[in-house]
SEFI-733561 format. One record per residue: residue in three letters; z negated, x negated, y negated of N, C-alpha, C in turn. Coordinates in steps of 0.001 Angstrom, whole numbers, plus 500000, padded with zeros to 6 digits. Atoms other than C-alpha are relative to their C-alpha. Example, Ala and Ser with C-alpha at 12.3 -4.5 7.8 and 13.67 -1.06 7.14 Angstrom:
ALA500000499110501190492200487700504500500000499100498800 SER500060500820501190492860486330501060499270500770498910 
***
This chain:
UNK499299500551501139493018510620494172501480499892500351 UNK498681499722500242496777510985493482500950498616499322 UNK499592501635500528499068507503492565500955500567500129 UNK498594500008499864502086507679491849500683499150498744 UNK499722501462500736504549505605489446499602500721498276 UNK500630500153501301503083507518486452498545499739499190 UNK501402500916500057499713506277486962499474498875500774 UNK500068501575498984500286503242489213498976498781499255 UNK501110500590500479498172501017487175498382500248500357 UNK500832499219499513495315503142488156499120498823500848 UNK500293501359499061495149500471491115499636498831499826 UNK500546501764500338494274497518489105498768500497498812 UNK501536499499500644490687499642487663499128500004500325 UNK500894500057499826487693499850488301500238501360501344 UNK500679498280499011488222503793490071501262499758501133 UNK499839500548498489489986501767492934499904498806500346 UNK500888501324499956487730498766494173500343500485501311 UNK499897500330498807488711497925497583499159498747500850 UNK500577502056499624487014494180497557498809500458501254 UNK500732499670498651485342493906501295500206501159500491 UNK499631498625499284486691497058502529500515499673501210 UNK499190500326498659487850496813506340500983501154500440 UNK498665499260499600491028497945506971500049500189501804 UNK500451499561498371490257499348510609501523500137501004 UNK498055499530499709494333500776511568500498500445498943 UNK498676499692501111497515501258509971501068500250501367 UNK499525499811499390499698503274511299501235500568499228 UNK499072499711500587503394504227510369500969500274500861 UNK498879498659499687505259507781510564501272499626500003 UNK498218500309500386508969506515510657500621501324499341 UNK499506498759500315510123510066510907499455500897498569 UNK500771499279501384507585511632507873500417498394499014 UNK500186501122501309508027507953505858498916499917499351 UNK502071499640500615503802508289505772499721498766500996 UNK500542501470499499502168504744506504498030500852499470 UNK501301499418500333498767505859506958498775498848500593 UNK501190501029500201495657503261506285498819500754500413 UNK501290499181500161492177504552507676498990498442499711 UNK500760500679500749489095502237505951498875500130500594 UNK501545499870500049485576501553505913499511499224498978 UNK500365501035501114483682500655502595499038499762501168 UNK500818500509499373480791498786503801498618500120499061 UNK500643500416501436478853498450500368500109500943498784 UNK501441499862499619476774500255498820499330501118500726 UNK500422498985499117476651503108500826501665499877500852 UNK499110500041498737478675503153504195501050501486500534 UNK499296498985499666481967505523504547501111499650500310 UNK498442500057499819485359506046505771500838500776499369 UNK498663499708500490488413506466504071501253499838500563 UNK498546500212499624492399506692504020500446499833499086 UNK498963500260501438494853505532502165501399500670500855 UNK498890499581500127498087507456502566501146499628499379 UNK499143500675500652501075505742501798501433500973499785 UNK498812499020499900504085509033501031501422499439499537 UNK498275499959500441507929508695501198499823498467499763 UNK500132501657499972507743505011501953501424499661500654 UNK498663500367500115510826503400501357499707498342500741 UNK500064500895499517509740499863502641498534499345499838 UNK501046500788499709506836497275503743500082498743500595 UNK499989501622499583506202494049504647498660499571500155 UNK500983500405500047503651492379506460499616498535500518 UNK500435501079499503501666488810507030499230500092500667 UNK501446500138499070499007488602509696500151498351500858 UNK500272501517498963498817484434510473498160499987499708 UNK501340500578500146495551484565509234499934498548499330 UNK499717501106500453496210481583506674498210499412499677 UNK501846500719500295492107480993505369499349500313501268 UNK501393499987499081490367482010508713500530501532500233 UNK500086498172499199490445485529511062498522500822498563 UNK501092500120500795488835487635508615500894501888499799 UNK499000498736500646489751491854508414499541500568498441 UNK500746499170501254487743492541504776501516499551499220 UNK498963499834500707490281493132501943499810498849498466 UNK500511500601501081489964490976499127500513500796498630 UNK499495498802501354492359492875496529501198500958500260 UNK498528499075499867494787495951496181500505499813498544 UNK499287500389501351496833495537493137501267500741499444 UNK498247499363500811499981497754491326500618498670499708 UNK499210501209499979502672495303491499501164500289498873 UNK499206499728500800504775495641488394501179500082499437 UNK498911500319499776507414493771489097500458500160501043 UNK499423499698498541508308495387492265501274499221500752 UNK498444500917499605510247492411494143500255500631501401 UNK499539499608498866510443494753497300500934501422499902 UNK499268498777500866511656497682495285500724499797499675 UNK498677501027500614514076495110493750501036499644501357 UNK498838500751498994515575493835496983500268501312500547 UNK499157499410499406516290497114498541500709500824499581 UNK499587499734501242517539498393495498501605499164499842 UNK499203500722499803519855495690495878500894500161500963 UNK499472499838498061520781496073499867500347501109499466 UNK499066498980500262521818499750498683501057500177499279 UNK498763500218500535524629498494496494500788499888500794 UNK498888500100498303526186497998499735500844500579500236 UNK499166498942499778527938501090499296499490500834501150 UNK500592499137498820525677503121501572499819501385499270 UNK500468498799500902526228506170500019499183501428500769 UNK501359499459499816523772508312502306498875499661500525 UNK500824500370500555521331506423501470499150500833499457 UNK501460499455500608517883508278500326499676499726498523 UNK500710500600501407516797506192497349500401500700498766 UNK500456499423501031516083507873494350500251499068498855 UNK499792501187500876515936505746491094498653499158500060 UNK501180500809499965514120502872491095498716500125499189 UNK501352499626500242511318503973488802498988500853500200 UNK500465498951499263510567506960490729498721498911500977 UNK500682500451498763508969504495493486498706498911499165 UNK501720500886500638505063502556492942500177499056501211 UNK499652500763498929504958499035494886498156499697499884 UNK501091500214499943501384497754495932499770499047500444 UNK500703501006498975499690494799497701498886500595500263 UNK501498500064499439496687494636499750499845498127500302 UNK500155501086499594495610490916500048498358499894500623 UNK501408499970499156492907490413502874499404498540499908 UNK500463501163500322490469487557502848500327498924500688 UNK499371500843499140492365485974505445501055499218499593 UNK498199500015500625495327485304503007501057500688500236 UNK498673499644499380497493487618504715500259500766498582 UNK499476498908500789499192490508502624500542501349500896 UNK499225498808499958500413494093502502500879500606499182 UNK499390499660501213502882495036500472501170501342500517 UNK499139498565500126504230498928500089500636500334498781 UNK499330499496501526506593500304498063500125501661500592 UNK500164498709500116506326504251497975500300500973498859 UNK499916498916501547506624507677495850498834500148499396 UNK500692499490500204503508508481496326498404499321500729 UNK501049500824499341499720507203497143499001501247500038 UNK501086499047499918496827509863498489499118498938500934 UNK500674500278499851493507508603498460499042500871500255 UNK500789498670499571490707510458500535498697499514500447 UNK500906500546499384487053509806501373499575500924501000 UNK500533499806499068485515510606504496498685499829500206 UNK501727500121499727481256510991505264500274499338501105 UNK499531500579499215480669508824508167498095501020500638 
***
C-alpha cells in the first residue's frame, strides 16, 4: 500500500489497523531520508511487516514508557494538523535558502501511539506499506 498526502487519511480506516502490532526495530537512513519500521501483527494470523517511511523531513520520539513497559501499538493515525510539519516549516523561514522542503502540502505527518503512552510522530512524502509471510 502507497500513502501519501493525497490519500493520507487512508491511515485513520479500517485498511490500516495496527492496534497490538509490535513494533520490533526502527531504523533511520539519514543519507536516503527512509525511516524504516519492521512489524509483527500478532492477531489473527501471525506475520511480518514494514512500514517505510520516504523522504522524511522530520521525527520525534518518546520512549519513558509513561503507562507501563509495553512494545504493542495502540494507534497509527494521519495527523491533520501537522504541528511537526508546521514547526519546520517555520525553522526554514530562517532564510536557509538550500533548504530541501518542498511545499508544505506535499508532505503526510503520522503518529504511532504505543500502549506504553509513548509516541511516534513522522512527517514524510511518502508511506510504503509491505507484508511479509513469516
Amino acid at each position: 500500500m502507497i500513502i501519501n498526502a493525497s490519500n493520507g487519511q487512508v491511515i485513520n480506516s479500517k485498511d490500516v489497523y495496527l492496534h497490538d502490532d509490535i513494533l520490533e526495530s526502527m531504523i533511520f537512513r539519514r543519507d536516503e531520508k527512509i525511516l524504516h519500521l519492521s512489524l509483527v501483527k500478532t492477531w489473527p494470523v501471525e506475520y511480518e511487516y514494514s512500514i517505510d517511511f520516504f523522504r522524511v523531513i522530520g521525527f520525534e520520539m518518546t520512549s519513558c514508557d509513561f503507562w507501563g513497559a509495553d512494545l504493542r501499538i495502540l494507534d497509527f493515525e494521519y495527523v491533520s494538523k501537522g504541528t511537526l510539519i508546521s514547526k519546520l516549516f517555520i525553522q526554514r523561514k530562517e532564510d536557509y535558502s538550500y533548504c530541501p522542503l518542498k511545499e508544505q502540502k506535499d508532505y503526510i505527518e503520522t503518529m504511532l501511539t504505543f500502549v506504553s503512552g509513548d509516541t511516534l510522530r513522522i512527517a514524510c512524502e511518502e508511506i510504503i506499506i509491505e507484508e511479509k509471510s513469516i
